[in-house]
N, C-alpha and C positions, 0 to 999 in steps of 0.2 A: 504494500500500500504506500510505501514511503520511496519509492523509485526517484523520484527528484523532488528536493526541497529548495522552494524559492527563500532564498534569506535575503531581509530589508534590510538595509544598512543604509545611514546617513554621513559616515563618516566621525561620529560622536563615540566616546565610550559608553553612554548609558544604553546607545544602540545596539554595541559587542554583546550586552548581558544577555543576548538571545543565544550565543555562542556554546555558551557551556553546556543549554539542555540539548539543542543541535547537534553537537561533536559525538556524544554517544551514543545517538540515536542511527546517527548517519553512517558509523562505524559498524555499528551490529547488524543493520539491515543493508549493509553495501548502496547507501542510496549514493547520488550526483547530489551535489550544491551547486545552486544558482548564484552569486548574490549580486544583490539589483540595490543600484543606488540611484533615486530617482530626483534629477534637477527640475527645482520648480522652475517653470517657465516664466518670464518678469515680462508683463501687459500692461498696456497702455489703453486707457477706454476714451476712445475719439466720439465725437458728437460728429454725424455727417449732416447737422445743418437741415433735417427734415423734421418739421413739427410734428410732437408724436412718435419718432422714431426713438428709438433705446441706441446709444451709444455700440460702437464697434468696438473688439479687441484690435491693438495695433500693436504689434513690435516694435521696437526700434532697434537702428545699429546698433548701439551699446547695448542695451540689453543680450542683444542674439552674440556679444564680444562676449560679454559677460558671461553668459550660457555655454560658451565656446573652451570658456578660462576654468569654469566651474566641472567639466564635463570629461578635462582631462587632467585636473586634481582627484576626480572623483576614479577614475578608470588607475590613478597612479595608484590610491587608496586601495582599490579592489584587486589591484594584482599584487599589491605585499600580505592583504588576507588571504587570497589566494592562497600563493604560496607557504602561506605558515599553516593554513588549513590541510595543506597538502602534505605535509610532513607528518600528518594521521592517517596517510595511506588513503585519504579522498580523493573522489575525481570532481574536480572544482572549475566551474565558468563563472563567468562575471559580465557585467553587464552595466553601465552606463546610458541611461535614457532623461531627456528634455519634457515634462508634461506635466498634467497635476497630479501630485505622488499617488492618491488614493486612488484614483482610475489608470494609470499607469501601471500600477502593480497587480490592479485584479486582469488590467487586461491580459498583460504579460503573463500572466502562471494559466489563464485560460487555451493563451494563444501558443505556449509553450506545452503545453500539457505537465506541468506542475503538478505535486499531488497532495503537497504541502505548501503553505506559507507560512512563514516564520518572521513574527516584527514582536520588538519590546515598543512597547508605550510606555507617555509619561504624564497623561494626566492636564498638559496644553491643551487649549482651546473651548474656552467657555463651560460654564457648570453644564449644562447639557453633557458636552463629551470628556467631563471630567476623569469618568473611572479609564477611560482609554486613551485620549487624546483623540485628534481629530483624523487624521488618516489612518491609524488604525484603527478608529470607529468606522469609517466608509467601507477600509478591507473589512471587517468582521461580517459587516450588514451588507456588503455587494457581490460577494464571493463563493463563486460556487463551490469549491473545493475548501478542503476543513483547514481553518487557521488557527495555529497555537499563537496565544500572545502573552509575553513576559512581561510583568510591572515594572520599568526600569528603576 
């Protein structure tokens, strides 16, 4: 059942603390690791000047610099866990993606055939999604495939 486990990672330590329940899980049932570090995308909301109209997302240069800069700190990150995850005899991919982290990751472990996902939460983002935080409130509730989640 545990054949590939998507693991979240933000590049934070409190994010690692998914790591531990992972490592021996993934060890005893020979599964693959993913781990997915998901760059928020930085939007810009343009009025197109039509009365009654809702605002546009727009991008801009810097941002998509920014996105660019962010994207291969994040990929340098994922291949030094990588590799230390690999020294438990895992077979380990990584992955770097631009989006909104919470639909980002469910799409990815759908589109990937994932069969786990694996994210610590902290408790961010309004009393509503206190007990989780906010994107891993979206994964828990959008996901079709079962998610473990660790209280950072």
């Amino acid at each position: 059942m545990l054949e590939k486990i998507l693991v979240c990672l933000d590049g934070s330590t409190p994010a690692e603390r998914i790591l531990p329940y992972i490592i021996p899980e993934a060890v005893a049932r020979h599964s693959k690791l993913v781990l997915l570090h998901v760059i928020e995308t930085p939007e810009s909301l343009v009025s197109i000047n039509i009365p009654g109209s809702p605002a546009v997302p727009m991008s801009t240069s810097g941002a998509a610099k920014r996105t660019f800069t962010e994207e291969t700190a994040a990929e340098s990150y994922l291949a030094a866990q990588a590799q230390l995850l690999g020294e438990n005899k895992l077979e380990v991919d990584y992955v770097a993606l631009s989006g909104s982290p919470g639909d980002t990751i469910v799409k990815y472990a759908q589109e990937n055939d994932c069969t786990l996902i694996a994210i610590a939460t902290h408790g961010h983002g309004g009393f509503r999604r206190f007990a989780l935080g906010s994107t891993a409130d979206y994964v828990v509730h959008h996901s079709a495939i079962p998610v473990l989640t660790v209280r950072r």
